[in-house]
Chimera marker file (.cmm) of the C-alpha trace (Angstrom):
<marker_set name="trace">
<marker id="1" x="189.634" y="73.486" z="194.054" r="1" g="1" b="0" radius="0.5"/>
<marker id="2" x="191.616" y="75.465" z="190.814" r="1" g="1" b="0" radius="0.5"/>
<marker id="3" x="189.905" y="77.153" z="188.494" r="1" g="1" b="0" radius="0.5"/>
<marker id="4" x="190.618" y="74.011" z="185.846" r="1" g="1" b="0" radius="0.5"/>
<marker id="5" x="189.333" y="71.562" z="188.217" r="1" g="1" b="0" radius="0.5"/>
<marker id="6" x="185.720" y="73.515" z="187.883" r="1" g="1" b="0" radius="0.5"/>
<marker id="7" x="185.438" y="73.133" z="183.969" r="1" g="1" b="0" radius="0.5"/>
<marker id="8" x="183.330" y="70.032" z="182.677" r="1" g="1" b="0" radius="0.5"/>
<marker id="9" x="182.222" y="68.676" z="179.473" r="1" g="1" b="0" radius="0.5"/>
<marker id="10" x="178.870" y="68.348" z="178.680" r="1" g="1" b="0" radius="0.5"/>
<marker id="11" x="178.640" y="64.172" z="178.969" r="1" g="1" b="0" radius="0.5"/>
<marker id="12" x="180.775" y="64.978" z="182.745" r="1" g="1" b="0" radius="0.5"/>
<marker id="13" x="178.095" y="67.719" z="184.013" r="1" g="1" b="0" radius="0.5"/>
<marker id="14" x="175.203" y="65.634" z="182.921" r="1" g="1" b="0" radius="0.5"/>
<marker id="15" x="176.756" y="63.001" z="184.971" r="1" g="1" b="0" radius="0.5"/>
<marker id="16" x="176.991" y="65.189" z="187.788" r="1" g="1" b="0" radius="0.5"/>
<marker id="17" x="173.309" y="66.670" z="187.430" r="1" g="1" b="0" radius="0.5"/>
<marker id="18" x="172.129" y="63.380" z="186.876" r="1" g="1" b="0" radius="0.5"/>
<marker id="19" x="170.020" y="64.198" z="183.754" r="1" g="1" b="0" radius="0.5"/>
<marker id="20" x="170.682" y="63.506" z="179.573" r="1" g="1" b="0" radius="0.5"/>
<marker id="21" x="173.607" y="64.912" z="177.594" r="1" g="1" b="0" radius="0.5"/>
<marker id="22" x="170.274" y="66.447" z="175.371" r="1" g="1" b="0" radius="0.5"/>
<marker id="23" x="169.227" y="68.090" z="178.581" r="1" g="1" b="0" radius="0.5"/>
<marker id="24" x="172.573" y="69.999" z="178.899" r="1" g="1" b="0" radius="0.5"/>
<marker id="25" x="172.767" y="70.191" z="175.005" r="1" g="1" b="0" radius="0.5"/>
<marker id="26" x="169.198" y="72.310" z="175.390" r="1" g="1" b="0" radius="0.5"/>
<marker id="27" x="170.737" y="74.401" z="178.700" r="1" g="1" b="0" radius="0.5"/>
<marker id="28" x="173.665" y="75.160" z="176.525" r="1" g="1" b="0" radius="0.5"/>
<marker id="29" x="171.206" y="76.713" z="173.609" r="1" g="1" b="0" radius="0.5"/>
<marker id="30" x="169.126" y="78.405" z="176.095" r="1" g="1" b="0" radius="0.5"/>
<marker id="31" x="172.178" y="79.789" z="177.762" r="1" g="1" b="0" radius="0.5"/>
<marker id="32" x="171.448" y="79.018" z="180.988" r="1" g="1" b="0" radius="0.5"/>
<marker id="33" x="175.161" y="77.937" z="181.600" r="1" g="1" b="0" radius="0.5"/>
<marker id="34" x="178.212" y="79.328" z="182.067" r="1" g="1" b="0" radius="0.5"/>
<marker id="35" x="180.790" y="78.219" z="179.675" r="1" g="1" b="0" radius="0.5"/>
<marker id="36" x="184.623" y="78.737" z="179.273" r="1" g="1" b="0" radius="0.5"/>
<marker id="37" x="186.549" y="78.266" z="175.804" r="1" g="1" b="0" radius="0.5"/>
<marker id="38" x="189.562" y="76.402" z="176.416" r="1" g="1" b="0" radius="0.5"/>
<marker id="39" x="192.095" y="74.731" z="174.237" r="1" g="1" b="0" radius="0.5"/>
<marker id="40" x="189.238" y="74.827" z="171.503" r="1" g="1" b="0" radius="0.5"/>
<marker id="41" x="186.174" y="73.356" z="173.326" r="1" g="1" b="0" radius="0.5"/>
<marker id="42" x="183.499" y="74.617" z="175.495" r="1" g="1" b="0" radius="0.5"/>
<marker id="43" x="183.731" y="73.793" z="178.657" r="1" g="1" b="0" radius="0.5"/>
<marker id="44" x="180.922" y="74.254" z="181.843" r="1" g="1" b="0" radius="0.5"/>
<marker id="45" x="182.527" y="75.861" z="184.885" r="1" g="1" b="0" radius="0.5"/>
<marker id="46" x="180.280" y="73.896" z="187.550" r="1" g="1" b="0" radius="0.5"/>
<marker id="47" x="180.090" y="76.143" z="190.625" r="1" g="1" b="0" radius="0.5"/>
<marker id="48" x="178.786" y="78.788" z="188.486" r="1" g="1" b="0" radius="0.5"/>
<marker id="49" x="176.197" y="76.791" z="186.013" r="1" g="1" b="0" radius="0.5"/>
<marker id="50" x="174.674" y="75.562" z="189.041" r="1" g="1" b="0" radius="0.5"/>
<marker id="51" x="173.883" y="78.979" z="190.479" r="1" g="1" b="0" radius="0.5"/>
<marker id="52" x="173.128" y="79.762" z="186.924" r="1" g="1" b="0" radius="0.5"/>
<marker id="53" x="170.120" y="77.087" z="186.580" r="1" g="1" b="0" radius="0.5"/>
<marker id="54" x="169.270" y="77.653" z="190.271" r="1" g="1" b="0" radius="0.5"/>
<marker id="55" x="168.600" y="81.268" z="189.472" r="1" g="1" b="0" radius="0.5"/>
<marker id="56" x="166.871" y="80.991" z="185.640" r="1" g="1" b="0" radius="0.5"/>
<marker id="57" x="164.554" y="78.122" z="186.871" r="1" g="1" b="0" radius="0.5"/>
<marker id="58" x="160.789" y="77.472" z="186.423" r="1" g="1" b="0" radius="0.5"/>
<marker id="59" x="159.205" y="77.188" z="189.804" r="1" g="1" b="0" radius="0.5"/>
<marker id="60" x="156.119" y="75.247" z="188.232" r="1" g="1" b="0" radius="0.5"/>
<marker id="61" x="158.811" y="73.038" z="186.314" r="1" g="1" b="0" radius="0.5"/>
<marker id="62" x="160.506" y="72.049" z="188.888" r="1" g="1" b="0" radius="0.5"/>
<marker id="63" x="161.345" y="67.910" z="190.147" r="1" g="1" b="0" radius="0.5"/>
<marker id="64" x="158.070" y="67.060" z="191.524" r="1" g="1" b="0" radius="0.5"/>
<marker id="65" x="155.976" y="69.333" z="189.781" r="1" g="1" b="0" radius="0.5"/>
<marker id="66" x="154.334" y="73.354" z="191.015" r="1" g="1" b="0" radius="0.5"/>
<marker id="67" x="153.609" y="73.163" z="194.513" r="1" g="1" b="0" radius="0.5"/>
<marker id="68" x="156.409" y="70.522" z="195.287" r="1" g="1" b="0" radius="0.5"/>
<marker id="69" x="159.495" y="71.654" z="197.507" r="1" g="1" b="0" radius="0.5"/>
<marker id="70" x="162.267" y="70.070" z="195.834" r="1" g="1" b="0" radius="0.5"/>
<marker id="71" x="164.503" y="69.821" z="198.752" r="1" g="1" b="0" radius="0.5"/>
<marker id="72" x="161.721" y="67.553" z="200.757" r="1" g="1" b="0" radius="0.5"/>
<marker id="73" x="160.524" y="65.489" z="197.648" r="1" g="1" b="0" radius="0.5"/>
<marker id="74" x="162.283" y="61.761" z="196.941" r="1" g="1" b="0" radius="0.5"/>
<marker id="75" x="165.356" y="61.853" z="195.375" r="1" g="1" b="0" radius="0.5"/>
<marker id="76" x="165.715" y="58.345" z="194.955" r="1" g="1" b="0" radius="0.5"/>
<marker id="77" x="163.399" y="54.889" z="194.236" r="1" g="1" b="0" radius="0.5"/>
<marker id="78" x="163.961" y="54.082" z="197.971" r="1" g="1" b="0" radius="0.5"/>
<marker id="79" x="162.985" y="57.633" z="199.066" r="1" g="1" b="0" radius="0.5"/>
<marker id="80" x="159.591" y="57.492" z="196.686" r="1" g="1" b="0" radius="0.5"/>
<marker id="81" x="158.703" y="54.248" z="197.967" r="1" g="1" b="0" radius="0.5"/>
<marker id="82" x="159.299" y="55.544" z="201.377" r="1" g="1" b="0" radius="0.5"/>
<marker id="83" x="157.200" y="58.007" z="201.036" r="1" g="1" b="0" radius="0.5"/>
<marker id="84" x="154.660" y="56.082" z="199.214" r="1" g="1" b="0" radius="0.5"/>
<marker id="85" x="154.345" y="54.044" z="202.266" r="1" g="1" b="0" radius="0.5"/>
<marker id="86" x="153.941" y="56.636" z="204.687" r="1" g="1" b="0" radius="0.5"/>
<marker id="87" x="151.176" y="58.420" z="202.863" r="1" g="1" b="0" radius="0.5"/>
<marker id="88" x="149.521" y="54.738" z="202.432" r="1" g="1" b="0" radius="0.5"/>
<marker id="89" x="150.011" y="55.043" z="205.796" r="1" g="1" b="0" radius="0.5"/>
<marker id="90" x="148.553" y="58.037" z="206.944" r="1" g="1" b="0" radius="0.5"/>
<marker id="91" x="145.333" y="57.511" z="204.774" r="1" g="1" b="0" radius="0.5"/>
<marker id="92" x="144.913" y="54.273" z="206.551" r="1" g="1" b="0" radius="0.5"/>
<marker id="93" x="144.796" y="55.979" z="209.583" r="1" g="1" b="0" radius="0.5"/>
<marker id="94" x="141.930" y="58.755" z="208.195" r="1" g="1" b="0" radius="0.5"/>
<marker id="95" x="139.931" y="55.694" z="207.363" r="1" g="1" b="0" radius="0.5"/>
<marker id="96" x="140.212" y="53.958" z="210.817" r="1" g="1" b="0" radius="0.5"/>
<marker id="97" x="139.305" y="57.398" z="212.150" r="1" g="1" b="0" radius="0.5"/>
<marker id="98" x="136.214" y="57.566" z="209.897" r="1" g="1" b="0" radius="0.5"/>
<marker id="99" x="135.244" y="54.002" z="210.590" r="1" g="1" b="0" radius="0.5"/>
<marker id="100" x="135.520" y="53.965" z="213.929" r="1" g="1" b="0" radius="0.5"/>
<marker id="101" x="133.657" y="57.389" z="214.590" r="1" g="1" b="0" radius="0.5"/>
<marker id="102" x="136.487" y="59.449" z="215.632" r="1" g="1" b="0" radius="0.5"/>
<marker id="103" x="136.143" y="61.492" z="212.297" r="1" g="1" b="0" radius="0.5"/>
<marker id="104" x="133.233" y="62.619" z="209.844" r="1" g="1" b="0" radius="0.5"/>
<marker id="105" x="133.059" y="64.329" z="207.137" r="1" g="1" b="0" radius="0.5"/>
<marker id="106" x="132.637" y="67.777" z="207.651" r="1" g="1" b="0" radius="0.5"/>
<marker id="107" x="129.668" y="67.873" z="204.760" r="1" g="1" b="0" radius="0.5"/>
<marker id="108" x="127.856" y="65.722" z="207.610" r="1" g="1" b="0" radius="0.5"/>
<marker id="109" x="128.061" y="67.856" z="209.983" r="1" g="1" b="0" radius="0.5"/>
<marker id="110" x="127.352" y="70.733" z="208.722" r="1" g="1" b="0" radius="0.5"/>
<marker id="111" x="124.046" y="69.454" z="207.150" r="1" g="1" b="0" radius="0.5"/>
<marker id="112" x="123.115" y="67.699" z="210.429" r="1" g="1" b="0" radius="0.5"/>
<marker id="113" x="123.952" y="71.700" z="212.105" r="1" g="1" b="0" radius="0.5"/>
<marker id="114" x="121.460" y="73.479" z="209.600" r="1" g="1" b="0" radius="0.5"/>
<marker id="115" x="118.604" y="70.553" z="210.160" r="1" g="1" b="0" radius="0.5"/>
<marker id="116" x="118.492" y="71.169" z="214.242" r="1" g="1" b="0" radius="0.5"/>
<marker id="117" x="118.651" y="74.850" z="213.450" r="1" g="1" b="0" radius="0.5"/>
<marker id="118" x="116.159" y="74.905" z="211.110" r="1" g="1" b="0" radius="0.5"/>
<marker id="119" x="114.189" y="73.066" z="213.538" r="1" g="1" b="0" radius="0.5"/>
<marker id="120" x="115.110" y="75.428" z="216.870" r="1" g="1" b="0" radius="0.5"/>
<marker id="121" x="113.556" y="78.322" z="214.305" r="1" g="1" b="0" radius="0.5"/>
<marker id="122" x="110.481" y="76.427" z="213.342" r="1" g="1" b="0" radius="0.5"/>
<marker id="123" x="109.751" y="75.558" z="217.387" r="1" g="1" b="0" radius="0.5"/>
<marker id="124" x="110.834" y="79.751" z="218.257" r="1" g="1" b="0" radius="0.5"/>
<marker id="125" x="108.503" y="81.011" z="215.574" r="1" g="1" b="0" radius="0.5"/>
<marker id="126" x="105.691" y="78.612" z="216.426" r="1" g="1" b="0" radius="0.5"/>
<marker id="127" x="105.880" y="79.978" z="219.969" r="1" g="1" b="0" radius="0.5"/>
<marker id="128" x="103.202" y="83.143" z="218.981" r="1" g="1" b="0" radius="0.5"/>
<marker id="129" x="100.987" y="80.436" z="217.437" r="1" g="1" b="0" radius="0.5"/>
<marker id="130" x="100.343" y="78.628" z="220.709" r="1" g="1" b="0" radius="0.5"/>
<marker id="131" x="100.547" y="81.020" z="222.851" r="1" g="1" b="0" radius="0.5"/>
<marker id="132" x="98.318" y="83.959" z="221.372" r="1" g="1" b="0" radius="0.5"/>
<marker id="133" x="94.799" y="82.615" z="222.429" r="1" g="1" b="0" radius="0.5"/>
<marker id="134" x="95.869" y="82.056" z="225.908" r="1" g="1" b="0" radius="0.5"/>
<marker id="135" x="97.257" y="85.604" z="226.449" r="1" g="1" b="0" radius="0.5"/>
<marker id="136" x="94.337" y="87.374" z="225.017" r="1" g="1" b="0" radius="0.5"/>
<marker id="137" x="92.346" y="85.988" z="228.041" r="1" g="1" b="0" radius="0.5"/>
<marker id="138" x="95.443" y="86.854" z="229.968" r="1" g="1" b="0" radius="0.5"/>
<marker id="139" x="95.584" y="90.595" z="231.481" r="1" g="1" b="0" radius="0.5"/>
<marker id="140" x="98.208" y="89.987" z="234.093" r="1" g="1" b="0" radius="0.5"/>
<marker id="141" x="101.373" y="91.124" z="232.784" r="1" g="1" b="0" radius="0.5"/>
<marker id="142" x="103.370" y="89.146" z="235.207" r="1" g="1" b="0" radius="0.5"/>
<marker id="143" x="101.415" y="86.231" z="233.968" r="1" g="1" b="0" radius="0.5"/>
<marker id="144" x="101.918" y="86.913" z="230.355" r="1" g="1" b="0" radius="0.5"/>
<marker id="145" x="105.780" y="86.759" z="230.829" r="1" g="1" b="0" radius="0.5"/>
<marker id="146" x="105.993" y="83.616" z="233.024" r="1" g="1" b="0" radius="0.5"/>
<marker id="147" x="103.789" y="82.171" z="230.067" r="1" g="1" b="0" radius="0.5"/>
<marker id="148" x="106.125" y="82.984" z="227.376" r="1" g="1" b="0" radius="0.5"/>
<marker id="149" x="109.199" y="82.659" z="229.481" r="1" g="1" b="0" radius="0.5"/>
<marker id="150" x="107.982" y="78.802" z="230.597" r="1" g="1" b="0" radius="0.5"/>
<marker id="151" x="107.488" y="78.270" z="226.948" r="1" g="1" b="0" radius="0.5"/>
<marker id="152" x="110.635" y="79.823" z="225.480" r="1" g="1" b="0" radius="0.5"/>
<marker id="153" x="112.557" y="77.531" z="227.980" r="1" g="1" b="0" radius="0.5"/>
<marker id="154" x="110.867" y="74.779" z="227.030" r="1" g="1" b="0" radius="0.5"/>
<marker id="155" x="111.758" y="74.953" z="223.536" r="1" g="1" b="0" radius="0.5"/>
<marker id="156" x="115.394" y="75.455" z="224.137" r="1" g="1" b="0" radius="0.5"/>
<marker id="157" x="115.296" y="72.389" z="226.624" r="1" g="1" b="0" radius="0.5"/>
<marker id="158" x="113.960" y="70.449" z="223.890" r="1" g="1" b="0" radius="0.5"/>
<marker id="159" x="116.818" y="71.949" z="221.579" r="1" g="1" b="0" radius="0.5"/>
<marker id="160" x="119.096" y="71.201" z="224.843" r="1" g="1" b="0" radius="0.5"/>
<marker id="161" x="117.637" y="67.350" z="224.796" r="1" g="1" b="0" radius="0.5"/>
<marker id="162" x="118.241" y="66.816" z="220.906" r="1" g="1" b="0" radius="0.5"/>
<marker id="163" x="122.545" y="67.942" z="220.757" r="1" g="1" b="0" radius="0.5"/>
<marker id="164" x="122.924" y="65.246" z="223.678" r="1" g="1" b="0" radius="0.5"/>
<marker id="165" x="121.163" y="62.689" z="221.546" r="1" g="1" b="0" radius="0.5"/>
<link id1="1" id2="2" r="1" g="1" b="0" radius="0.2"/>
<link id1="2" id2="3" r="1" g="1" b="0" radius="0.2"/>
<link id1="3" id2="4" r="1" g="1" b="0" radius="0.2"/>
<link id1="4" id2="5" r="1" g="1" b="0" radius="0.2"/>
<link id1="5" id2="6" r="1" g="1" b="0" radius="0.2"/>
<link id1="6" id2="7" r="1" g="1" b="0" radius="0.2"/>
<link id1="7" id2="8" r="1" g="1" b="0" radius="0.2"/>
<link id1="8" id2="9" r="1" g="1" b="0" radius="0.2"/>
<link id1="9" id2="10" r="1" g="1" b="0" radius="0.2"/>
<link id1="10" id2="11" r="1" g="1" b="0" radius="0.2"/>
<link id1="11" id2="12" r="1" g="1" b="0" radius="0.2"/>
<link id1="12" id2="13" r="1" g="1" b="0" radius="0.2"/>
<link id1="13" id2="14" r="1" g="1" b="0" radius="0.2"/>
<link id1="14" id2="15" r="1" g="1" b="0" radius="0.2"/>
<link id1="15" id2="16" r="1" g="1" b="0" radius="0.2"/>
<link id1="16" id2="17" r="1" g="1" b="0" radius="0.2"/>
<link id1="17" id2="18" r="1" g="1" b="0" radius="0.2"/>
<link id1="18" id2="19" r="1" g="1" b="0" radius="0.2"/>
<link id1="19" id2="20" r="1" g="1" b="0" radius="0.2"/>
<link id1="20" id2="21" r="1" g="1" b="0" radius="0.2"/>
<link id1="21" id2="22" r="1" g="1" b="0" radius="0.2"/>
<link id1="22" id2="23" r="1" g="1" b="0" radius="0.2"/>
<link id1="23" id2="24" r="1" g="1" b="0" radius="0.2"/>
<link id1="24" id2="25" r="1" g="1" b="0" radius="0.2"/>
<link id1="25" id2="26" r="1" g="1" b="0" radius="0.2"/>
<link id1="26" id2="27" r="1" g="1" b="0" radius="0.2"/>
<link id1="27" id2="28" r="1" g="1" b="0" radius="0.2"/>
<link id1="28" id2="29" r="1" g="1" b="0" radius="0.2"/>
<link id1="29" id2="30" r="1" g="1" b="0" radius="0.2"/>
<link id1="30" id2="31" r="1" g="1" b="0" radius="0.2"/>
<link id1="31" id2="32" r="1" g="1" b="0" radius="0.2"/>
<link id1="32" id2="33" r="1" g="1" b="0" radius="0.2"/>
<link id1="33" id2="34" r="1" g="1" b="0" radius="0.2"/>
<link id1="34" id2="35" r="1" g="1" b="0" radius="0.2"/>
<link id1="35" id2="36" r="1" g="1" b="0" radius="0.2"/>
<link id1="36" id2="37" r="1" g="1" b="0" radius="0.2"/>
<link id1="37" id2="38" r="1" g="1" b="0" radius="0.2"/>
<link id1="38" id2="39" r="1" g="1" b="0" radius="0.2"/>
<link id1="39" id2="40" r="1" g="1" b="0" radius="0.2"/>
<link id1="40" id2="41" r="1" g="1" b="0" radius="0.2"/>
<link id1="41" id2="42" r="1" g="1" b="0" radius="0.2"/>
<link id1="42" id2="43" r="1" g="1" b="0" radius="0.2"/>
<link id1="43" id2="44" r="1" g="1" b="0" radius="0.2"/>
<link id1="44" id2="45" r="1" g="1" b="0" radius="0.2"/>
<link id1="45" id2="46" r="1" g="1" b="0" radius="0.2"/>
<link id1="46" id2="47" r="1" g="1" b="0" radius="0.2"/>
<link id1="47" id2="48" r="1" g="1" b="0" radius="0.2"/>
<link id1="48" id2="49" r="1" g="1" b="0" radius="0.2"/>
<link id1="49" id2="50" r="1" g="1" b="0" radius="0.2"/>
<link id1="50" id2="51" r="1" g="1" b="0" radius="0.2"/>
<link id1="51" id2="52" r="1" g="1" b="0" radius="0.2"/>
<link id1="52" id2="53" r="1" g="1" b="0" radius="0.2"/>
<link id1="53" id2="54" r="1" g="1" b="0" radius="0.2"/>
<link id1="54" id2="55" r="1" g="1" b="0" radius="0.2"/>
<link id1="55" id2="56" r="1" g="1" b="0" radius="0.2"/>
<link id1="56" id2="57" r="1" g="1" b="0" radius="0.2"/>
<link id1="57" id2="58" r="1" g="1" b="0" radius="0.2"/>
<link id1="58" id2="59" r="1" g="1" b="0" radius="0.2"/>
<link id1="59" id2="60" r="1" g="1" b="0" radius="0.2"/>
<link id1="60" id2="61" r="1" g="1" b="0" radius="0.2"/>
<link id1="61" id2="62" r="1" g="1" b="0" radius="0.2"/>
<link id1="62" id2="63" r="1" g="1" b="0" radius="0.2"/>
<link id1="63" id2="64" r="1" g="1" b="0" radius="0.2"/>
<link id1="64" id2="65" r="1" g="1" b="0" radius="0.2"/>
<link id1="65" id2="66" r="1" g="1" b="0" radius="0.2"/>
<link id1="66" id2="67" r="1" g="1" b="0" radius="0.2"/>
<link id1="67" id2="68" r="1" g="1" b="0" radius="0.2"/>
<link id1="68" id2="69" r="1" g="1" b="0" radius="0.2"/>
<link id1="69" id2="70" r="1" g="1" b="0" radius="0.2"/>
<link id1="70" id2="71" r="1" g="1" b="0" radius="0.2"/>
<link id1="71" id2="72" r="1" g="1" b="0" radius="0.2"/>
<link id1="72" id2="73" r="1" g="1" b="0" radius="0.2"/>
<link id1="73" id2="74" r="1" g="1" b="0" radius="0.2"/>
<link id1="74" id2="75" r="1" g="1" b="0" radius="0.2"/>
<link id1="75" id2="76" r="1" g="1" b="0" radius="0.2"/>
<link id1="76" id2="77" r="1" g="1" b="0" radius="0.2"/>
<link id1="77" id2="78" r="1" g="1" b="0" radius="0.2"/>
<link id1="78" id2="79" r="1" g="1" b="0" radius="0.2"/>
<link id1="79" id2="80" r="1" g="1" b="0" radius="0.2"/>
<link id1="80" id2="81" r="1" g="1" b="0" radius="0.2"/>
<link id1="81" id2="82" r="1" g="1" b="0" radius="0.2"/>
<link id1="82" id2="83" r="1" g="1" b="0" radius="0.2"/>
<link id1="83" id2="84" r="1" g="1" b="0" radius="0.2"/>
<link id1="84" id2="85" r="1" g="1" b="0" radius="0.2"/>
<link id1="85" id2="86" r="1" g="1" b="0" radius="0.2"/>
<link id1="86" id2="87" r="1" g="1" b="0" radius="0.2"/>
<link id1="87" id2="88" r="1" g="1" b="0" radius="0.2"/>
<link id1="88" id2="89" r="1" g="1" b="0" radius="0.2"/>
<link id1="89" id2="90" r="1" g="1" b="0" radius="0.2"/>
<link id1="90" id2="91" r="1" g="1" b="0" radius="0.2"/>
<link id1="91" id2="92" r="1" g="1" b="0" radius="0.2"/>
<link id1="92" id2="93" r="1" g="1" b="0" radius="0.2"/>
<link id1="93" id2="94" r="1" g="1" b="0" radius="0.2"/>
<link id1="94" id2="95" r="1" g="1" b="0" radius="0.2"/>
<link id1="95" id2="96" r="1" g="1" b="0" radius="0.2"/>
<link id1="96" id2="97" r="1" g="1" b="0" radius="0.2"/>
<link id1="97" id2="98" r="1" g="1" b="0" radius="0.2"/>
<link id1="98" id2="99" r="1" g="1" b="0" radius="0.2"/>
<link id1="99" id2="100" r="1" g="1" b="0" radius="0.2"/>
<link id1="100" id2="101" r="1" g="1" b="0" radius="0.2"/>
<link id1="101" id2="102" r="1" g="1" b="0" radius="0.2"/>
<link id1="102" id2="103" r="1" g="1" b="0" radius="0.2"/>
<link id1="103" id2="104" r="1" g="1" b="0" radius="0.2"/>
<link id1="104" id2="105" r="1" g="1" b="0" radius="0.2"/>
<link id1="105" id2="106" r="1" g="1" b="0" radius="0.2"/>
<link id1="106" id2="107" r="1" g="1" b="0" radius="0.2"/>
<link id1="107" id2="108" r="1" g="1" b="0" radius="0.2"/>
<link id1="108" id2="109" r="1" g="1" b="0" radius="0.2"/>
<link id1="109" id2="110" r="1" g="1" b="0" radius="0.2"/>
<link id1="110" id2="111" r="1" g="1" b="0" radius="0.2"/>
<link id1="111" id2="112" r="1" g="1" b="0" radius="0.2"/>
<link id1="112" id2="113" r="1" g="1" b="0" radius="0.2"/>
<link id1="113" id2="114" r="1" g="1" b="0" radius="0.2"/>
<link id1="114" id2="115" r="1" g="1" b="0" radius="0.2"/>
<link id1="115" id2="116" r="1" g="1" b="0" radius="0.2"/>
<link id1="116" id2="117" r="1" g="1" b="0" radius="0.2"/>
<link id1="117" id2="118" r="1" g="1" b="0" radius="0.2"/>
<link id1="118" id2="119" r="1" g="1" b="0" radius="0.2"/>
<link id1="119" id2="120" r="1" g="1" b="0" radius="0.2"/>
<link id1="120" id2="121" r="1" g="1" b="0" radius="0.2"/>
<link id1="121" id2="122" r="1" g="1" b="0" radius="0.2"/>
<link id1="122" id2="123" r="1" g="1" b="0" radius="0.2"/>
<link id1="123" id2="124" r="1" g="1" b="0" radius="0.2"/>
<link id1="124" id2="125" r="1" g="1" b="0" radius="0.2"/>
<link id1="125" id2="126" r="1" g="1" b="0" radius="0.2"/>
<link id1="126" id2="127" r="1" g="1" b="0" radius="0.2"/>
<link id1="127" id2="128" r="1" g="1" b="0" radius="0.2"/>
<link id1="128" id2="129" r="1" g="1" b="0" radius="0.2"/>
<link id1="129" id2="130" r="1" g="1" b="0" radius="0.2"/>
<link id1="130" id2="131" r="1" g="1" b="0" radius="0.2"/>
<link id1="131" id2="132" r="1" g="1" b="0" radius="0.2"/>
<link id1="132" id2="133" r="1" g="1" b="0" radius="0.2"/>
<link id1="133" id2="134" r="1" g="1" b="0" radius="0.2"/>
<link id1="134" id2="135" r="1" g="1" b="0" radius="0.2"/>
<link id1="135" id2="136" r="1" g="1" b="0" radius="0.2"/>
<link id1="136" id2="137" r="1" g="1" b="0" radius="0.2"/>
<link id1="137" id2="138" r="1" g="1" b="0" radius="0.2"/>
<link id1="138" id2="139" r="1" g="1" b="0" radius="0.2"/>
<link id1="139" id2="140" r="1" g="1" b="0" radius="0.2"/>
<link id1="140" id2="141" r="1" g="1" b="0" radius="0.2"/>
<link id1="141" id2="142" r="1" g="1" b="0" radius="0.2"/>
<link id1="142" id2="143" r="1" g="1" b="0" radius="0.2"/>
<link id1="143" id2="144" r="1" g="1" b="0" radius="0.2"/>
<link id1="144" id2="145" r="1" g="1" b="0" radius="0.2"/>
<link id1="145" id2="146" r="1" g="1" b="0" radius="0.2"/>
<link id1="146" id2="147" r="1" g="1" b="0" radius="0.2"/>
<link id1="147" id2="148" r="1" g="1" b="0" radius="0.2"/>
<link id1="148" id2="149" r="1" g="1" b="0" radius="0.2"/>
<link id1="149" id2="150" r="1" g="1" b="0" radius="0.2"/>
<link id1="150" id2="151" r="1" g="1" b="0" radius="0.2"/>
<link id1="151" id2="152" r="1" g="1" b="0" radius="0.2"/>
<link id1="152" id2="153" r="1" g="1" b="0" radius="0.2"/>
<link id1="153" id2="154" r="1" g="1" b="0" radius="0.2"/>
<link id1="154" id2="155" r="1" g="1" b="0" radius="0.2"/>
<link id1="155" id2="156" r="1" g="1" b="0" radius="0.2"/>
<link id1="156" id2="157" r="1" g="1" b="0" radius="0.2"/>
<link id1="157" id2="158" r="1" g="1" b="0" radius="0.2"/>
<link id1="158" id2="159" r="1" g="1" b="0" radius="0.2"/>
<link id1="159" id2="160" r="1" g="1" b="0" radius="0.2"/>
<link id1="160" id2="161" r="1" g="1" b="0" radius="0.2"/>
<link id1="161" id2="162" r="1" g="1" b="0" radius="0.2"/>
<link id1="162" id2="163" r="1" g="1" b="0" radius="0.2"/>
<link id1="163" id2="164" r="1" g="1" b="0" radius="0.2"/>
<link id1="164" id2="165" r="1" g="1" b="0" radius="0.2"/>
</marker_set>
């Protein structure tokens, strides 16, 4: 390509960009391009006003909006829709999963966690309670550790019993 071939009016780069003569008109005033005077006029050289804006740009501004990679969003209305459709989609699927059990929300779970906890604790610290009068009559030691050891098991059996429910 010659040097010539490179330099653009305004109306042809907006063309090529694919946005508003104002939009260049604005570039031009913020001097994000890269103009050459020739026979009179202002002309863009492409190559390098491309590189230009690619280098000067907001990230947060950018097609799509902040977080959006602009190389994977939709350039087109057939690419959005696309899209569109595939997200409808996937959040179909995410409510079959939910409906059908194969997924629950994880606030669910994690209050259904602390209630058999909180219950395991109550049954371990009730475990003195119950036992105390029978192992003041109780001098055996070998006695007084089968009767805590027979009771501490059945606790967590009963703990055991409740997560297979």
């Amino acid at each position: 390509m010659s040097k010539s071939s490179n330099l653009v009016n305004a109306n042809e780069f907006a063309r090529i960009r694919g946005v508003g003569a104002s939009y260049i008109s604005k570039l031009k005033r913020q001097g994000r391009l890269v103009l050459v005077r020739q026979g009179g006029k202002d002309l863009i050289d492409v190559e390098a006003s491309i590189k230009s804006l690619g280098e000067t740009a907001d990230p947060g501004r950018s097609r799509g909006g902040a977080g959006v990679d602009p190389d994977t969003s939709p350039k087109t209305y057939t690419d959005a829709k696309t899209h569109n459709e595939v997200l409808r989609g996937q959040l179909y699927q995410l409510e079959l999963s939910t409906k059908s059990g194969r997924l629950v929300d994880i606030r669910d779970v994690e209050q259904e966690y602390s209630r058999r906890l909180q219950r395991l604790r109550d049954a371990l610290l009730s475990i003195p309670a119950r036992l105390t009068p029978m192992l003041a009559a109780e001098n055996r030691d070998g006695e007084i550790f089968r009767m805590i050891d027979v009771e501490i098991r059945q606790v967590l059996a009963g703990a055991g019993q409740e997560v297979e429910s």
